[in-house]
N, C-alpha and C positions, 0 to 999 in steps of 0.2 A: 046490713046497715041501711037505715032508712037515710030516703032523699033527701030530707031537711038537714038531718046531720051531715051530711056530705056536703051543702053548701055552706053551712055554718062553720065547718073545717077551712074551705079554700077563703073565706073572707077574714077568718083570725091569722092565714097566712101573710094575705095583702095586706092587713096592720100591721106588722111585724116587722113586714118589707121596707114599709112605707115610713114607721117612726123610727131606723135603725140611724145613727149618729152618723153627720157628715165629718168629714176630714176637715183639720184645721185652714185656714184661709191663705193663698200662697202668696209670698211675697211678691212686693210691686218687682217688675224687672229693672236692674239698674242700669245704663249705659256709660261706659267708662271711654274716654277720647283713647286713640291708636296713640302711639308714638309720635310726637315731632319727627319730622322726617328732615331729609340732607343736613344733619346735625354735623356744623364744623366748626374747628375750635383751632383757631393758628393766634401763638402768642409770637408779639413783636414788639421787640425791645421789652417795656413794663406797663406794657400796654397787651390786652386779649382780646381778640375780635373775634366772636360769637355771630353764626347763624344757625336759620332752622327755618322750616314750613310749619307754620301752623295746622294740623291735623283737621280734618274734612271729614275725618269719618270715625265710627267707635270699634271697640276690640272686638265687636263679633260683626264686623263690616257695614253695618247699618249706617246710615246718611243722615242728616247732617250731624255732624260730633256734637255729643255735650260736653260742650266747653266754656267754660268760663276766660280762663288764663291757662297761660303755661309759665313755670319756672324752671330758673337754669341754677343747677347748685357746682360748688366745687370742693375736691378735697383733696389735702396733700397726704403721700404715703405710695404703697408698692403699685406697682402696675395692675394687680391681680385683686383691688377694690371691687366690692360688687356694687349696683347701683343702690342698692339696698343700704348699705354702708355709707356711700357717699350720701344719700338722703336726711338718714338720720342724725348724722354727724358733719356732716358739711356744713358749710355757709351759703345762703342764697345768694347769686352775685346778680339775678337778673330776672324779669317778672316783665310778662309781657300783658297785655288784656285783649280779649278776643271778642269781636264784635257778635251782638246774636245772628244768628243765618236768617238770610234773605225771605221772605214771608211768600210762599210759592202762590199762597192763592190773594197775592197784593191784585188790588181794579190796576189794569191797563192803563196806564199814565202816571199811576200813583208811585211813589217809592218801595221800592219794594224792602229796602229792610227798616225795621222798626226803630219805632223815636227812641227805643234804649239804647242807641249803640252809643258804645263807651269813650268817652273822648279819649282820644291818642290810640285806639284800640283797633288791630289788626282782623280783616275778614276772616276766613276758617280759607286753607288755600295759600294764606299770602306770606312774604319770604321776611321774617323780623331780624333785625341785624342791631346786635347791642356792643358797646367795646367797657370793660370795665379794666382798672387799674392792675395790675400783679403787685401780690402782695408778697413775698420771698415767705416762707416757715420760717420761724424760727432755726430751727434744728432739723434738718434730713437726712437720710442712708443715703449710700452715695449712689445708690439704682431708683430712689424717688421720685416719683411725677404729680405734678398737679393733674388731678383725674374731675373731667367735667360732664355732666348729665342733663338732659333737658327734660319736663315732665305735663303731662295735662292734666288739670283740675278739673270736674264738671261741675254743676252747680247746685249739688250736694257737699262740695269740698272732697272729694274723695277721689283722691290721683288713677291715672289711667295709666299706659304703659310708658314704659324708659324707654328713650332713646338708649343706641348703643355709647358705652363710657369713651371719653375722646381723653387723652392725656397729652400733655405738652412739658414740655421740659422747665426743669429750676432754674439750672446754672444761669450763671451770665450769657446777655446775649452778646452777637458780634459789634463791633466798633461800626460809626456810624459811616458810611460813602461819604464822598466829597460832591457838592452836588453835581449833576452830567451837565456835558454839552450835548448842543442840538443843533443840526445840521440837516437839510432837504435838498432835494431837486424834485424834478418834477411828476416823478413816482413813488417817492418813499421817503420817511424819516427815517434820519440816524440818530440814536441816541448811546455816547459812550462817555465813561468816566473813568476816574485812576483805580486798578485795582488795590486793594486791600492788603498789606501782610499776614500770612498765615501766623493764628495765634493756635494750631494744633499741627496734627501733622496732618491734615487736609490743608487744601486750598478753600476761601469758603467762594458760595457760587452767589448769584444775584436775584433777585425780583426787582422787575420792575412796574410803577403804578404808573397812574391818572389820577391823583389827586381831586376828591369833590368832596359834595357831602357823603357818597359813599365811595371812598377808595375803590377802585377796582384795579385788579390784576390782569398787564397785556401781558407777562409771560405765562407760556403752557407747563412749564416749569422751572427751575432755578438753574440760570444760564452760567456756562464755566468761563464766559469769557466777556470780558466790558464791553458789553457792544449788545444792541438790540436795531435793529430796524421794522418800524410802524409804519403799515401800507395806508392809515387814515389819512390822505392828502386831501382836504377841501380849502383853497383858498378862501383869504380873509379869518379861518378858523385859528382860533387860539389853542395851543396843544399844551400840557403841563406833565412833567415829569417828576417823579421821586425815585432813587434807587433804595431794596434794603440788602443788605446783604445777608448771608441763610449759612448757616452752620447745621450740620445734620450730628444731633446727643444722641447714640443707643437706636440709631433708625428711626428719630422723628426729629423734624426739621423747626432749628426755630433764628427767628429772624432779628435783625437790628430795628433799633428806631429807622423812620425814613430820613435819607437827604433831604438838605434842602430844597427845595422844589426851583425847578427850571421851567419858564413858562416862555414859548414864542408865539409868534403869530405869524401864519402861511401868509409867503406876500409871491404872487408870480412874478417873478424877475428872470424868466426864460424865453426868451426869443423860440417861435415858429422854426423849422427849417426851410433852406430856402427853395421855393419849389422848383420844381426839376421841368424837362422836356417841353422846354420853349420853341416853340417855331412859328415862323410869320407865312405869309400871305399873301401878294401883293395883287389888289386890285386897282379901278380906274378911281384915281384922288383918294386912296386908301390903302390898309393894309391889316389884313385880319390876324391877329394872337390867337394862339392856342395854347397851354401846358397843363402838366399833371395836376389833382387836385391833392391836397395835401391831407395828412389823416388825422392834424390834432382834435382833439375832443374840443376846446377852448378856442377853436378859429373862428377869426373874426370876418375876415375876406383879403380881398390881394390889394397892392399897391403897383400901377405901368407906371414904368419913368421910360422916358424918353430923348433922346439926345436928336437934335437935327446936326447934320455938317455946315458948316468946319466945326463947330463946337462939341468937345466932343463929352460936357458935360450931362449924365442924367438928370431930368428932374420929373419929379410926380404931375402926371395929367388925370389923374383920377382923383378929385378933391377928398372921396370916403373912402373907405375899401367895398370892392366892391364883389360878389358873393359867387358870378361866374367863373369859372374857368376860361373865359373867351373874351376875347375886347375888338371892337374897330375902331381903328384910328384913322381920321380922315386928315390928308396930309395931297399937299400939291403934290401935281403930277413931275417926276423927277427928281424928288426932293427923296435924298437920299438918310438913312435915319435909322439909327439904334435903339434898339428896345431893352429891357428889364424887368424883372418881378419879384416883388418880395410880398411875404405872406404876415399879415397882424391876428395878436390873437387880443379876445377881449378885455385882455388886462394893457394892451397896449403896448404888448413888447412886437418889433420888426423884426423878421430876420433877414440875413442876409441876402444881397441881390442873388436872382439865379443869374445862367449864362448870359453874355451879351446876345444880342442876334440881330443881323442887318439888314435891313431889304430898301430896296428904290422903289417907290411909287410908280404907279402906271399912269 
């Protein structure tokens, strides 16, 4: 074979190579938001109080989520609804809107998320809590639950993953408490009310709130017996209570409308105790105090009384209280004379005197 031909071969190869057909063009990647996260669903009374996190991230972990919203659907029927099911067929009871993510490369000073963010609209991160009405079915089996699902949209419209399904019960809820009494001292509320008659053959148990714009829950769960005690003791603070009472359908627990609400206000109405291990002194035209310092958190300082003879009345020689442990009283020489102490706290309560103790001047 001659040389020309040889190269004339290897260059009709390279065109061959070179005009052979590319493969069709690959789809843009989609990102789809994760699941609403601590998705919880407790119905009370005829009333359902819905929460959830807003998703931060997408179904193959990627950061920031595309998300637009998320919606919360419900639907009545067997436990054994797939969310799939409930989506289709359900009712939307709740639609939250998601702010766009923070602009990582915003100038230092500036705002970092963009002028789109959506009025009334939740960051990616933060905790949405909606309460919608219950609606009873019509007609249900008698093992029926309303089954609830939360979901993310991105802003294709194109849903991301389900939360897992939460169900709550039909039936009637329990009858409502009577509202509680409220009762302190100077470490604890008591909060108790009348129990309930059993309307099964359970006893039912209790929750108790704080009443605001978002109810919150101080028990760790539903108490067998009317009584709760709350360690939040801040004087001057206004405390409010509601009880609901909680019946458990099938192993899921569902609750009464709230009591009426019981609102006090902390007032210190507790006296100091009175301090202890008094003992006097006696120098020349005086006579030195000493006793224990007392441990309240709220002390204000001590108050000396003092009694001269014959009279064998106390009265206060210290105009304020005052923040030592120790006092000199200067008193003629001879002059024979009873001492006392009592401890104030800043709200102004006394308490009782401590021991007497006598001494004579030098």
């Amino acid at each position: 074979m001659k040389k020309g031909t040889g190269f004339l071969s290897f260059l009709l190869i390279l065109l061959l190579v070179g005009c052979g057909k590319k493969g069709p063009p690959l789809p843009p990647l989609i990102k789809l938001p994760a699941a609403p996260g601590d998705f919880a669903v407790q119905r009370r009374g005829m009333t359902v109080a819905i929460q959830f996190v807003l998703p931060g991230s997408n179904t193959d972990g990627s950061t920031p989520a595309d998300l637009t919203r998320v919606e919360v659907y419900a639907l009545s029927g067997p436990s054994t609804l797939t969310p799939d099911e409930i989506l289709s067929r359900g009712t939307r009871v709740g639609r939250v809107s998601a702010n766009p993510p923070p602009d990582p490369d915003a100038p230092e000073g500036e705002p970092a998320h963009p002028a789109a963010s959506v009025p009334g609209g939740l960051d990616q991160g933060g905790t949405a809590r909606l309460s919608e009405a219950f609606r009873p079915p019509p007609s249900v089996a008698p093992a029926d639950v309303q089954s609830y699902i939360a979901v993310g949209f991105n802003k294709r419209g194109r849903r991301g993953a389900f939360s897992r399904p939460v169900p709550v019960p039909i039936g009637d809820a329990p009858s409502v408490p009577q509202p509680p009494q409220v009762t302190w001292d100077e470490k604890s509320i008591t909060v108790t009310w009348p129990t309930l008659p059993s309307a099964t053959d359970s006893s039912p148990t209790y929750n108790v709130y704080a009443p605001d714009e978002v109810e919150v829950r101080l028990t760790e769960h539903p108490l067998n017996e009317a009584s709760f005690v709350d360690k939040r003791i801040e004087w001057g603070a206004e405390r409010c209570y509601v009880i609901r009472a909680v019946q458990t359908v099938d192993g899921l627990a569902l609750e009464s409308d709230a009591s009426p609400p019981t609102c006090v206000t902390l007032v210190d109405t507790f006296p100091p105790a009175a301090p202890g291990g008094l003992i006097t002194v006696a120098a020349e035209g005086a006579v030195n105090l000493i006793w224990d310092p007392n441990n309240e958190a709220d002390l204000a300082g001590y108050l000396v009384l003092r009694a001269v003879a014959p009279s064998p009345n106390l009265v206060p020689i210290t105009p304020s209280p005052v923040l030592e442990t120790t006092f000199k009283d200067e008193v003629p020489a001879g002059a024979r004379v009873t001492y006392a102490v009592q401890a104030v706290d800043k709200a102004g309560n006394v308490s009782p005197m401590s021991a007497r103790v006598e001494e004579t001047a030098r």
